[in-house]
C-alpha positions in Angstrom: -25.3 -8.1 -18.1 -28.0 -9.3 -15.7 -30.6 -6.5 -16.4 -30.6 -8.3 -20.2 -31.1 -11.9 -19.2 -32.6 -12.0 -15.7 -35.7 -12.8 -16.8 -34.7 -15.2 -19.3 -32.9 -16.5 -16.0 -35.9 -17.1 -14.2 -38.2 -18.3 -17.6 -35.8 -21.0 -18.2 -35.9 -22.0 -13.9 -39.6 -21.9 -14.4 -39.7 -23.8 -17.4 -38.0 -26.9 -16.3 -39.3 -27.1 -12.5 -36.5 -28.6 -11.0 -36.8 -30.3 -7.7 -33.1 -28.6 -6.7 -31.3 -26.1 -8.6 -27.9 -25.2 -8.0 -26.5 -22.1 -8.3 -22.9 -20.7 -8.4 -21.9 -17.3 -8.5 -25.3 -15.7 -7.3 -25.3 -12.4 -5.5 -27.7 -11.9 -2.9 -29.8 -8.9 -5.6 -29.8 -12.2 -8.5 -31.1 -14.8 -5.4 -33.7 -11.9 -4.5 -34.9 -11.9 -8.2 -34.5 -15.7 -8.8 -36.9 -16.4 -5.8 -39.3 -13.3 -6.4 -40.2 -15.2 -10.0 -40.2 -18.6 -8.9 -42.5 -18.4 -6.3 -42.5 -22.1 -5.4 -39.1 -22.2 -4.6 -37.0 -21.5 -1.5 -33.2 -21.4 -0.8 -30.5 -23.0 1.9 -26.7 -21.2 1.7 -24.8 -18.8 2.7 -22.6 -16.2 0.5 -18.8 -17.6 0.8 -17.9 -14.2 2.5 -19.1 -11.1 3.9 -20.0 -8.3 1.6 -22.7 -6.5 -0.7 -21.4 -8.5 -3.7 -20.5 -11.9 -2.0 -21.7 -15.0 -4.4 -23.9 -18.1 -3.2 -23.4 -21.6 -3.7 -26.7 -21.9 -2.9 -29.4 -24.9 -3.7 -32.9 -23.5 -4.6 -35.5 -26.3 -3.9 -39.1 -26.5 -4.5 -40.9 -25.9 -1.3 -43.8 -27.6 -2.5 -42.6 -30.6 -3.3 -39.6 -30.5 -0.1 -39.0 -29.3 3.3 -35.1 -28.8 4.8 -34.4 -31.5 7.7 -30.9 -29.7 7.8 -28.4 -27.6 6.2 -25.2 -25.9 6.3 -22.2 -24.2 4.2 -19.1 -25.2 4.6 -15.6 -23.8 2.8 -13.6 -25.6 0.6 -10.3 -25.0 2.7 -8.4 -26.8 5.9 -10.6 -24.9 8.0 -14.2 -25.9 7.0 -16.3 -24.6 9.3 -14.8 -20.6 8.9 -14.8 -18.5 6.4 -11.8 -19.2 4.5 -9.1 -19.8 1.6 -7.9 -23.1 0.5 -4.5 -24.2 -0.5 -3.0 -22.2 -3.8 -7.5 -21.1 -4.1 -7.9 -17.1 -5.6 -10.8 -17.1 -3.9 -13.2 -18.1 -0.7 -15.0 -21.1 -2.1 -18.1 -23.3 -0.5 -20.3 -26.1 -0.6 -23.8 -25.6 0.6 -25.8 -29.0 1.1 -28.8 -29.9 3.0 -31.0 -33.0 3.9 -34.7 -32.7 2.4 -37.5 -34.3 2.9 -40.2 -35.5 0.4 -43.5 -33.7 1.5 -45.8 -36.4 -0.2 -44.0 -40.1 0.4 -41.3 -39.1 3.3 -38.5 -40.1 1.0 -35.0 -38.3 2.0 -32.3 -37.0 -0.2 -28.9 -35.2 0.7 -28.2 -32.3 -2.0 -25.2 -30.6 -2.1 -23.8 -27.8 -4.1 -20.8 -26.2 -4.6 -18.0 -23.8 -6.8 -14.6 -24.7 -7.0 -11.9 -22.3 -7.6 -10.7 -21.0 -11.2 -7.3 -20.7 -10.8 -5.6 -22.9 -7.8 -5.2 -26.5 -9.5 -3.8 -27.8 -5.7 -7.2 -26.2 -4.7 -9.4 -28.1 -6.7 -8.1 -31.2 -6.2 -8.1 -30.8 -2.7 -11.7 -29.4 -2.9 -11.8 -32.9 -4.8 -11.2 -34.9 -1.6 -13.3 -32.7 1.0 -16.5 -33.3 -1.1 -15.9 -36.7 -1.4 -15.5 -37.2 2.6 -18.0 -35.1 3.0 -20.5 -37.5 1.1 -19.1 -40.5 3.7 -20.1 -38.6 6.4 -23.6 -37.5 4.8 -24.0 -41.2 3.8 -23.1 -42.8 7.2 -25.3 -39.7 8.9 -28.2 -40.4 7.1 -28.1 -43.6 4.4 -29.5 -41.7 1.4 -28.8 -40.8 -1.6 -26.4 -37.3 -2.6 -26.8 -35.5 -5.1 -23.6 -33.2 -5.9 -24.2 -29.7 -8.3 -21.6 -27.4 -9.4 -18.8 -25.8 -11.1 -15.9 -27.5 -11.0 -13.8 -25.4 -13.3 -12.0 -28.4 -14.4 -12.4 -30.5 -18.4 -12.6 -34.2 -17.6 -8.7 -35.2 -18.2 -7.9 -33.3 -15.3 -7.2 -34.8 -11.9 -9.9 -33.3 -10.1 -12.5 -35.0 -12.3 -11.1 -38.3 -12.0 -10.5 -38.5 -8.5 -14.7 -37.7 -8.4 -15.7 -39.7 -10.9 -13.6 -43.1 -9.1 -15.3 -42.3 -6.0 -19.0 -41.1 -7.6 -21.5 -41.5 -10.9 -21.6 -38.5 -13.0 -24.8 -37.9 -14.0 -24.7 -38.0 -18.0 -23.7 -41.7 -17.5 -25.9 -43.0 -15.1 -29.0 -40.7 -16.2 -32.3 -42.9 -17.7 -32.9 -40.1 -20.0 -29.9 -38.5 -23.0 -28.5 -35.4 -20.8 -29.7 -31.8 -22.9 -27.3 -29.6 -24.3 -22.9 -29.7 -24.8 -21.5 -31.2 -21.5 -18.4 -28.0 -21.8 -20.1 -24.9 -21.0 -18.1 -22.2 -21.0 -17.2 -19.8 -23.7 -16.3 -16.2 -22.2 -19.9 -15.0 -23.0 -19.0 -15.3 -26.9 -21.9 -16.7 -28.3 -20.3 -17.6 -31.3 -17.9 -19.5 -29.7 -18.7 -23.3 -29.2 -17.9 -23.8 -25.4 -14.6 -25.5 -24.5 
């Protein structure tokens, strides 16, 4: 229940003071809290359809540290740039990224985030193949580097994962410093349940 660990939510956000954060599955009441108790961050997204409930894909970002050059949302589908379903998808799903801009040395990052689907395996492998052209296109745009968040509902023997990882680095084995915490996450909110 969010009333119960929103503000553990936001302590942990505050704790580490990320640069970006990404976010899946944020409705616009979470965002409003998230932001309103972590007051030097700001967001780019939109929800992945119209409605009260609708869920972000959103990328927080310090606004101390960064300033947006650009942004947009795009959906995970053969119609990118509308609100939309892809393939055998159960649901609407996006990727939000956005150029930013080092206040301090001018330096200039691409960060993208995105969520895709839970139940259409076509989906996430074609999902798969948009991101990855869509980092081509941000890298010939603008020749820096992208940094991809999300949920890829996927465990890495599946063919989503090693499409990405041929054509990207995947953090935990690239990263200068031992990655915190189990690399599966999820565990149907049991907490007795080591994540699978």
């Amino acid at each position: 229940n969010w009333e119960i660990r929103k503000e553990k939510v936001a302590d942990l956000l505050n704790y580490y003071e990320a640069s970006f954060i990404g976010l899946q599955e944020v409705q616009k009441f979470q965002l409003d809290f998230i932001l309103k108790n972590l007051s030097n961050y700001d967001y780019i997204g939109l929800p992945r359809e119209a409605g009260e409930f609708a869920e972000y894909s959103c990328v927080l970002y310090n606004k101390k540290e960064f300033k947006v050059v650009e942004q947009k949302t795009i959906w995970l589908s053969k119609t990118p740039d509308s609100v939309s379903k892809g393939w055998d998808a159960a649901c609407h799903r996006i990727v939000t990224y956005g150029l930013f801009k080092n206040i301090n040395s001018g330096k200039q990052i691409w960060i993208a985030n995105t969520h895709f689907d839970h139940e259409g395996r076509v989906a996430r492998l074609e999902s798969a193949k948009l991101l990855i052209n869509l980092v081509e296109e941000l890298k010939a745009k603008q020749q820096v580097p992208v940094i991809i968040t999300g949920d890829f509902n996927a465990t890495a023997e599946e063919d989503t994962i090693q499409l990405l990882e041929k054509s990207l680095n995947e953090a935990t084995s690239v990263s200068m410093t031992k990655p915190y915490g189990e690399k599966a996450t999820w565990n149907a909110f049991d907490f007795n349940i080591k994540p699978s």
